[in-house]
MARTORMI-529008 format. One record per residue (C-alpha): residue in one letter; x, y, z. Coordinates in steps of 0.05 Angstrom, whole numbers, plus 5000, padded with zeros to 4 digits. Layout:
BEGIN
<atom "a" <X Y Z>>
...
END
This chain:
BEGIN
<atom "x" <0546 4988 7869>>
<atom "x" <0552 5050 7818>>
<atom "x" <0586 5024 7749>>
<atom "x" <0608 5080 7725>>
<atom "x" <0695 5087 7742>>
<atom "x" <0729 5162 7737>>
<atom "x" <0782 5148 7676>>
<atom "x" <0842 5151 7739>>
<atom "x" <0810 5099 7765>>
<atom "x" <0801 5052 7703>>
<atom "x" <0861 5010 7730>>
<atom "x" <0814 4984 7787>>
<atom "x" <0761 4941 7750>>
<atom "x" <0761 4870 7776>>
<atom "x" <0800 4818 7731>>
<atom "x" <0789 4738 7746>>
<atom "x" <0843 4694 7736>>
<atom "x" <0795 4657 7682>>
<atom "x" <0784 4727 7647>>
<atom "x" <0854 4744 7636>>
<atom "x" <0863 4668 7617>>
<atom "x" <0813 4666 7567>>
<atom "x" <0835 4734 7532>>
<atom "x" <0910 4699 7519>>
<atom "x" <0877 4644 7496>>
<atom "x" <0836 4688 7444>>
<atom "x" <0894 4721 7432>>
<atom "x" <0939 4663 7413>>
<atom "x" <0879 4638 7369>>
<atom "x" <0884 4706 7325>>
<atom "x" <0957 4698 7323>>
<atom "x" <0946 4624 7298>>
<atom "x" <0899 4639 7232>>
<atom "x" <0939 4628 7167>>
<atom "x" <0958 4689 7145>>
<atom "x" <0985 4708 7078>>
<atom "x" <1026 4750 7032>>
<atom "x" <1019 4831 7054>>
<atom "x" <0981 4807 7101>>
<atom "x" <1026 4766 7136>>
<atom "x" <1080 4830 7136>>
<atom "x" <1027 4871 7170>>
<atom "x" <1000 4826 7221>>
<atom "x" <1002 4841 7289>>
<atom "x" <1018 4805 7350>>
<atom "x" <0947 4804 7384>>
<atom "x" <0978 4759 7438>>
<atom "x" <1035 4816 7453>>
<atom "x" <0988 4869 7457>>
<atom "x" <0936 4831 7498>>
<atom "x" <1004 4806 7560>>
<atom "x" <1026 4879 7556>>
<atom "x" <0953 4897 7567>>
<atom "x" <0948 4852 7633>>
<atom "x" <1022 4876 7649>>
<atom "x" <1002 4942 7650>>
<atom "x" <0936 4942 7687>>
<atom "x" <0947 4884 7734>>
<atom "x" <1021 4873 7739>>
<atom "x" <1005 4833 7805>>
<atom "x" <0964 4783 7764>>
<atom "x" <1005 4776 7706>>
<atom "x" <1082 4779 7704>>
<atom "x" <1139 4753 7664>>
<atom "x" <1124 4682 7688>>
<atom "x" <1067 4684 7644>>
<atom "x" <1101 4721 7592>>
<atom "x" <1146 4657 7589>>
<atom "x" <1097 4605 7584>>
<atom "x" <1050 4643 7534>>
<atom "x" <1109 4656 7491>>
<atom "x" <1130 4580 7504>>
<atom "x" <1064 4568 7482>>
<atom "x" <1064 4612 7426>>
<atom "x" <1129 4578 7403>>
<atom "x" <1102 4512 7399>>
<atom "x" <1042 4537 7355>>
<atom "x" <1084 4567 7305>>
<atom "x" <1140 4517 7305>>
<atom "x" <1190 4570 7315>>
<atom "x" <1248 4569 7358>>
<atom "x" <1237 4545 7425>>
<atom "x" <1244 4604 7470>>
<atom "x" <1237 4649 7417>>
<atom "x" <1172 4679 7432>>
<atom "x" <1181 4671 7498>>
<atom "x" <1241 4721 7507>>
<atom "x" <1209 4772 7462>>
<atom "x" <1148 4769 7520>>
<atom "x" <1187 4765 7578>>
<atom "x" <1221 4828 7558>>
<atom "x" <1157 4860 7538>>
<atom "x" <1124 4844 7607>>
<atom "x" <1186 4873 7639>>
<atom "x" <1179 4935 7611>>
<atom "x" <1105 4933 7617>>
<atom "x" <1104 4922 7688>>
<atom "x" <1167 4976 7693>>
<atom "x" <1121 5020 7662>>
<atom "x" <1049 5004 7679>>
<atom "x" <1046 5065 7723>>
<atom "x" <1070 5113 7671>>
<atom "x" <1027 5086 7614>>
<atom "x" <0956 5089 7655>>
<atom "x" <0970 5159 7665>>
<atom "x" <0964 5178 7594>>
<atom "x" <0898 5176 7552>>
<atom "x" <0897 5121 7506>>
<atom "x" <0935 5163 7440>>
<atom "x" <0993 5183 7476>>
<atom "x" <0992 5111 7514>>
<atom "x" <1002 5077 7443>>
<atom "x" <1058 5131 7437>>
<atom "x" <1086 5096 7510>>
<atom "x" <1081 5021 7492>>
<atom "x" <1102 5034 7418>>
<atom "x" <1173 5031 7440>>
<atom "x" <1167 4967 7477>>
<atom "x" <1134 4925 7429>>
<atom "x" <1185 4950 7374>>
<atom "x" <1232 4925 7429>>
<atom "x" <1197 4855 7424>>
<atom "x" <1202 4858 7359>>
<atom "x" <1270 4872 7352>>
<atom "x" <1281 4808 7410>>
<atom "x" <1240 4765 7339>>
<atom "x" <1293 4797 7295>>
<atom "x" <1358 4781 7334>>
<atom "x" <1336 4704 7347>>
<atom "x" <1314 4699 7272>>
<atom "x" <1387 4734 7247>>
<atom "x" <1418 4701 7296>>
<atom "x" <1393 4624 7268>>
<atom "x" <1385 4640 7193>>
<atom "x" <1440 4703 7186>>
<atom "x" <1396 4772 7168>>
<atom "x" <1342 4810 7194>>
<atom "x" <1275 4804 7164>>
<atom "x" <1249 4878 7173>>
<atom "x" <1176 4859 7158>>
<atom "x" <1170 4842 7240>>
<atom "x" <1177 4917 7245>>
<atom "x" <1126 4935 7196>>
<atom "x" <1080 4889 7254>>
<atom "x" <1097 4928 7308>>
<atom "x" <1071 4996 7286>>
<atom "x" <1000 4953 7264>>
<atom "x" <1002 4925 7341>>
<atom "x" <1020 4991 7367>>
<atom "x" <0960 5015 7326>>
<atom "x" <0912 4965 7356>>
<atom "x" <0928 4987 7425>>
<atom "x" <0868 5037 7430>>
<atom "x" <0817 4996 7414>>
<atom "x" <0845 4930 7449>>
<atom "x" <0843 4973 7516>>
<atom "x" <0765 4989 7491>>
<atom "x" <0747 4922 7492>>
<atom "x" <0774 4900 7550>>
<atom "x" <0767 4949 7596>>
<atom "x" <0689 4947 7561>>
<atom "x" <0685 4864 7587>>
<atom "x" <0714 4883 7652>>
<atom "x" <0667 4926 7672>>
<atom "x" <0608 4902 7715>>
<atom "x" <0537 4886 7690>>
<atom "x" <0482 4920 7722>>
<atom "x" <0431 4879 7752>>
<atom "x" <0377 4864 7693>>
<atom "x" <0324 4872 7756>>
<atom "x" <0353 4941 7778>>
<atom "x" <0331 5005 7740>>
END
């Protein structure tokens, strides 16, 4: 079996169940280390990018039913709202999966151009729910979109990196 995949065809690397499991798991552990002052304005929302990842390169797998129970997940980590996260996923898997065609057709700089809007879109889900229970916006969610959004190129790197098969150690 030849391991090397044309770039068009990226989208067809094998994904278990436990593999896209454990990456949301890794992802909600980033999201859960204490962070703090400018740091906390500026961090991003590993867990977002990693669903919209698996929404966009196997929608079959991964849908908003999974959105909802990471972000339900995610919610009960933080202590935030219940539900709160898991809107702002549900509507970010929506419009990954609305999208995943569009965004795998793009190299990876103008595909963080594609998915900028919808995790600014997320974002702005965080920012209703929070004005909406404590009356204003805090703008620093914002400021963690365009670090996510960032993070997109190399995220896709390392996954698409782990999916890839292994050579046999015996074969030359």
């Amino acid at each position: 079996m030849s391991t090397h995949f044309p770039k068009d065809q990226e989208f067809l690397l094998p994904a278990s169940r436990t593999f896209i499991g454990a990456s949301l798991f890794v992802a909600l552990m980033l999201d859960w280390l204490p962070w703090q002052g400018i740091w906390l304005a500026l961090k991003p929302d590993f867990t977002a990018l990693v669903l919209l990842y698996w929404c966009t390169h196997k929608p079959y797998r991964v849908g908003i039913g999974v959105a909802w129970v990471v972000g339900i997940l995610a919610d009960v980590a933080d202590a935030s709202l219940l539900g709160q996260h898991a809107l702002a996923y549900s509507v970010l898997a929506f419009g990954g999966i609305v999208l995943h065609r569009r965004v795998q057709m793009f190299d990876l700089r103008q595909q963080t151009l594609q998915i900028f809007p919808l995790l600014l879109l997320a974002y702005a889900v965080y920012a209703a729910v929070h004005w909406q229970m404590r009356g204003y916006i805090a703008w620093e969610y914002f400021i963690g979109s365009v670090v996510s959004a960032l993070l997109w190129p190399p995220l896709t790197i390392l996954l698409q990196a782990l999916r890839r098969p292994r050579a046999n150690s015996g074969q030359l």
